[in-house]
C-alpha positions in Angstrom: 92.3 -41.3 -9.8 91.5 -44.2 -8.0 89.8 -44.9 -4.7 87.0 -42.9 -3.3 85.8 -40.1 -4.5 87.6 -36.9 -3.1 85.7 -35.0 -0.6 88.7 -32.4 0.1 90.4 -30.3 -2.0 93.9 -29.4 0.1 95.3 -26.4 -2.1 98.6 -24.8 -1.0 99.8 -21.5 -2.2 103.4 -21.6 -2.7 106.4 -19.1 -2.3 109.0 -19.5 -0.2 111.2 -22.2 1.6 111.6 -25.4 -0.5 112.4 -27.5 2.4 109.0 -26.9 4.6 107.1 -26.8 1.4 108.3 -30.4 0.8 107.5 -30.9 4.6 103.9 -29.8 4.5 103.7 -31.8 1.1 104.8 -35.0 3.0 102.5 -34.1 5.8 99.1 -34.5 3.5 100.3 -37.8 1.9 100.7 -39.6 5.5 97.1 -38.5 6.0 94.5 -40.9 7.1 91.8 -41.9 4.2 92.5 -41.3 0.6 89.3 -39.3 0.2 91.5 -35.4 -0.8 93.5 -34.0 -3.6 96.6 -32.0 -3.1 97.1 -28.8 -5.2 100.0 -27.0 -5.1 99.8 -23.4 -7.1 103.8 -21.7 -7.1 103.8 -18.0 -7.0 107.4 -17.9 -7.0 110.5 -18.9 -9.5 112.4 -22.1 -7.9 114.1 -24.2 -10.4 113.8 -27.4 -8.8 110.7 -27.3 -7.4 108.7 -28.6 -11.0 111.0 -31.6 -10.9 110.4 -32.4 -7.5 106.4 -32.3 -8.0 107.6 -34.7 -11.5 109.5 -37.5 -9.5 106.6 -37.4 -7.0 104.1 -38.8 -9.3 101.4 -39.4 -7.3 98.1 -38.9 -9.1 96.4 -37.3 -5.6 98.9 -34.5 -6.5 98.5 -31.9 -9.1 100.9 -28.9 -9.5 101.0 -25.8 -10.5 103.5 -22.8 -11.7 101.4 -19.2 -12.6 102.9 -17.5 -15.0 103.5 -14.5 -13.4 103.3 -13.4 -9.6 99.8 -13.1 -8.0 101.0 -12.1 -5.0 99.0 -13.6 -1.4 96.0 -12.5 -2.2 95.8 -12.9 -5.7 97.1 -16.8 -5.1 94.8 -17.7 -2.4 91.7 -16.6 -5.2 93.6 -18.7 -7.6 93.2 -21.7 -5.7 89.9 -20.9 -4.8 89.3 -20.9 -8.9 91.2 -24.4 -9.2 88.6 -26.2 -5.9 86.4 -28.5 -7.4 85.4 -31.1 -4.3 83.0 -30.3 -1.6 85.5 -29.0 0.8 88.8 -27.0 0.8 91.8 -26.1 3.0 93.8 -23.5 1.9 96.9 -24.5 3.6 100.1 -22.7 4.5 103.2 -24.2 2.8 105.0 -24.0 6.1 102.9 -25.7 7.9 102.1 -29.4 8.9 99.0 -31.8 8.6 98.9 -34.6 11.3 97.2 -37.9 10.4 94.1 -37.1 12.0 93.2 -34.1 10.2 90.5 -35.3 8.1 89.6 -38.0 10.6 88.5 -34.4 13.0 87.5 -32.5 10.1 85.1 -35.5 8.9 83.7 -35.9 13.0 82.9 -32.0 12.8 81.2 -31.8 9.1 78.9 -35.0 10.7 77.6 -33.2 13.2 77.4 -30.0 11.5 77.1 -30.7 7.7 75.8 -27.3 6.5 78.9 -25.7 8.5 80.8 -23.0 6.3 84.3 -23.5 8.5 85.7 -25.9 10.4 88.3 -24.2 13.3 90.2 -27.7 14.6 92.2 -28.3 17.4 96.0 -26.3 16.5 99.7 -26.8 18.1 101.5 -23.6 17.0 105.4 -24.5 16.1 108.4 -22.0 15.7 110.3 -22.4 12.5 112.2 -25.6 13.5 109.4 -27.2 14.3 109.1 -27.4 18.0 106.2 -26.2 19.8 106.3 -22.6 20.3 103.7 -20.2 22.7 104.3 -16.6 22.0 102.1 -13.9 23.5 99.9 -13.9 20.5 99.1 -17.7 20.7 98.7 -17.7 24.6 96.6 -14.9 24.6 94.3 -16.2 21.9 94.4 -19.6 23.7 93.6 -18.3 27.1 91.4 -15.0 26.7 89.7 -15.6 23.4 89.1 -18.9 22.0 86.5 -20.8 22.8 86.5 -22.8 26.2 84.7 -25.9 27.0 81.1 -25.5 28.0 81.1 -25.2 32.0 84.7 -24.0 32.5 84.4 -22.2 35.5 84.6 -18.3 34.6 84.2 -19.0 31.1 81.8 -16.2 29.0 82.4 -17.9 25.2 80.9 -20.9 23.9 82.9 -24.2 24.2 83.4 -26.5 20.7 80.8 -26.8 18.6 78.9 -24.8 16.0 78.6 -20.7 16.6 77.2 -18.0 14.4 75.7 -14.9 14.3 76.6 -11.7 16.2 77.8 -13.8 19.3 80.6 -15.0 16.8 81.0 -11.7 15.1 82.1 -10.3 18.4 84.2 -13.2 19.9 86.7 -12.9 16.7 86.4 -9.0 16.7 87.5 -9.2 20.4 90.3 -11.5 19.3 90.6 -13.3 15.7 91.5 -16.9 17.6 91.2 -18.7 14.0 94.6 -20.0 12.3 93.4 -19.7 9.1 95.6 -22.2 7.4 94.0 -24.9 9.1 90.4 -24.2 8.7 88.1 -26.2 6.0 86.1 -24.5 4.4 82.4 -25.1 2.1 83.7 -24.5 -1.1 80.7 -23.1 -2.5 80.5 -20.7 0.5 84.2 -19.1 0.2 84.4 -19.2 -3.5 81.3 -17.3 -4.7 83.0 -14.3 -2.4 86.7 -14.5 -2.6 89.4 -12.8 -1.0 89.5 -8.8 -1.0 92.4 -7.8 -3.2 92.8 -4.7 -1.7 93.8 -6.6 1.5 97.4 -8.0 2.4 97.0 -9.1 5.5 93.7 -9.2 7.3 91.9 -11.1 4.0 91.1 -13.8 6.1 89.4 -12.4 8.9 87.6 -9.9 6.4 85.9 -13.6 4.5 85.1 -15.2 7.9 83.0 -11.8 8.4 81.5 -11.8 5.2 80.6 -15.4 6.0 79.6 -14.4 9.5 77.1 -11.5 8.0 75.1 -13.7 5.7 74.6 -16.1 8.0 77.0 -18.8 7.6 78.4 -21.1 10.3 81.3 -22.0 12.5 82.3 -25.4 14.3 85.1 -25.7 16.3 86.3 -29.3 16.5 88.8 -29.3 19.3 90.9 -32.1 18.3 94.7 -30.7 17.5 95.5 -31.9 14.4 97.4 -28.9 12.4 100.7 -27.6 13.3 100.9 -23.5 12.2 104.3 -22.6 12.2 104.8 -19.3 14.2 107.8 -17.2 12.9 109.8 -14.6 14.3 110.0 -12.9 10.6 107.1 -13.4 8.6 105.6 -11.3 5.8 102.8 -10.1 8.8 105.6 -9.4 10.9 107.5 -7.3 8.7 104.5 -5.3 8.1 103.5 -4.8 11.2 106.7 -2.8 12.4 106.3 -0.6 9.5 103.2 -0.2 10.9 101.6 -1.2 7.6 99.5 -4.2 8.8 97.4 -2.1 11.1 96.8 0.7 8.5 95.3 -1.7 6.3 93.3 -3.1 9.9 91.9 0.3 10.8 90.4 0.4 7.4 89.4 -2.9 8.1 87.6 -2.6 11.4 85.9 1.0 10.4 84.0 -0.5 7.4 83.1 -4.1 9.0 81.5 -1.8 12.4 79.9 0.0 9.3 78.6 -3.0 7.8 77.9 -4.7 11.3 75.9 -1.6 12.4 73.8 -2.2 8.8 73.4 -5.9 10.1 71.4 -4.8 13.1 74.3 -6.0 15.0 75.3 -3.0 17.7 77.6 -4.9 20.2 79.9 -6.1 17.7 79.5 -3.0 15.9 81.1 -1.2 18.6 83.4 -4.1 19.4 84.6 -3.6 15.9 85.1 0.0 16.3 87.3 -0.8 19.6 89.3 -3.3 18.2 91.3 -3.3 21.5 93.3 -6.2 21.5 94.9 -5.4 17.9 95.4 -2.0 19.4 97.0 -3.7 22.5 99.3 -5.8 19.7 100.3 -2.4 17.9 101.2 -1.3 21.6 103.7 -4.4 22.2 105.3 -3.5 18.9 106.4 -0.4 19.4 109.2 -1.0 21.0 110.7 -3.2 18.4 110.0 -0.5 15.6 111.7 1.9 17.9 114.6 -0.2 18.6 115.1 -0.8 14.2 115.3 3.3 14.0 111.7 3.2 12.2 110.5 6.3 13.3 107.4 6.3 10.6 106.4 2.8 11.6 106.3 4.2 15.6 104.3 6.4 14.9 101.9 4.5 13.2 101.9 1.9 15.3 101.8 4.7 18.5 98.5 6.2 17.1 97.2 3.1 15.8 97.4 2.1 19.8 96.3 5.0 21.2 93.1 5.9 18.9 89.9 3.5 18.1 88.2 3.8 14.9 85.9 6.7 14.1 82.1 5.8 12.6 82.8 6.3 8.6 80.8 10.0 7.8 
């Protein structure tokens, strides 16, 4: 490889739609700077999809097929295994990378070099592509992330670097992170991993393992990321059945049980509360009624209605 050496490693777990996979590829070759390595690890089957990666042949690009399903979880730790550069993104293979990503990314890392994640600036797009604000995006927007320091009525930090229990309960009160866009230390999120026993709260579970032992966040307000919102994802399917927040109350009980360890009370208890994933529970209920999922309603029903219990 030619050029400087790479500072990024951009890995992107594959399975799905071959079209917005090519799209997000495309997205990370108009970036600005040639200081990253693409990674593309398939989980799924796809018969053209090798080819396409072959005709590509650009040496910034390496791409790989596993031999047998790893499923999310056990994908995302691949990549993880195949990092090598300083920092890595494990981006979504629906999404889109503007320009300026790395420009933003590089402008936060200055500042705040030892950071273990870097939140940027994120315009949320529906599965066409066009900008999309559902209820989940506007309420992270306005209630819980971040504002700019002395925003009248604002009680949260504004961009820059947080930590500590302050952070453990502003993402407890509301996970505002989209995930796929964050860069992360490698050394930081490799030597922990993803939990395997997790399918859809992974994420969040890492930043809080990151959070506990004292790692850092900057938030770098730039947008620069597009994270494609759709109406039927793998998240959304779960959560009528009322799966997603089975696996969350397991979740939130033993992180309040490890905050509480921590010395950390307030988000302890926050943890324990988990209201506004309660309150998202509560807005899908209907839906799950309305589908004639009468297990998933229920679920969902006491999922709402009852906060976590302290682990005996």
């Amino acid at each position: 490889m030619t050029g400087p050496t790479p500072q990024f490693d951009i890995m992107m777990p594959y399975y799905g739609d071959v079209g917005m996979m090519q799209d997000a590829v495309r997205s990370v070759l108009a970036l600005d700077g040639d200081d990253w390595r693409l990674t593309v690890v398939d989980d799924g089957t796809e018969p053209d999809v090798p080819g396409w990666f072959e005709q590509l042949a650009d040496p910034r690009i390496r791409y790989f097929r596993n031999e047998r399903n790893l499923g999310v979880t056990g994908n995302f730790n691949r990549c993880l295994e195949l990092a090598d550069f300083d920092h890595v993104v494990l981006m979504g293979c629906d999404d889109l990378m503007h320009p300026n990503y790395l420009r933003v990314v590089r402008g936060a890392l200055a500042s705040t070099p030892d950071a273990a994640m870097v939140q940027p600036g994120v315009l949320v797009i529906d599965g066409s592509g066009k900008p999309a604000d559902s209820l989940v995006d506007s309420v992270k927007r306005r209630i819980y992330a971040p504002k700019e320091q002395g925003t009248e009525g604002s009680a949260e930090p504004g961009p820059g670097e947080l930590h500590g229990e302050e952070l453990a309960v502003s993402l407890l009160r509301g996970n505002w992170l989209y995930f796929p866009s964050i860069c992360w230390r490698t050394d930081a999120v490799r030597e922990r991993g993803f939990r395997e026993d997790l399918k859809v709260i992974q994420d969040l579970a890492l930043v809080m393992e990151l959070v506990v032992a004292g790692e850092r966040l900057t938030v770098a307000g730039e947008v620069c990321f597009s994270y494609r919102r759709h109406a039927l994802s793998e998240s959304s399917a779960q959560a009528f059945s009322g799966d997603r927040f089975a696996e969350a109350r397991r979740f939130f009980l033993e992180t309040a049980d490890l905050l509480d360890r921590q010395g950390w009370p307030r988000a302890a208890a926050v943890a324990r509360r988990h209201l506004s994933t309660r309150l998202h529970a509560l807005t899908l209920l209907p839906g799950a009624v309305r589908r004639g999922n009468s297990t998933g309603a229920g679920t969902l029903l006491r999922f709402a209605a009852l906060p976590a219990r302290r682990n005996s």
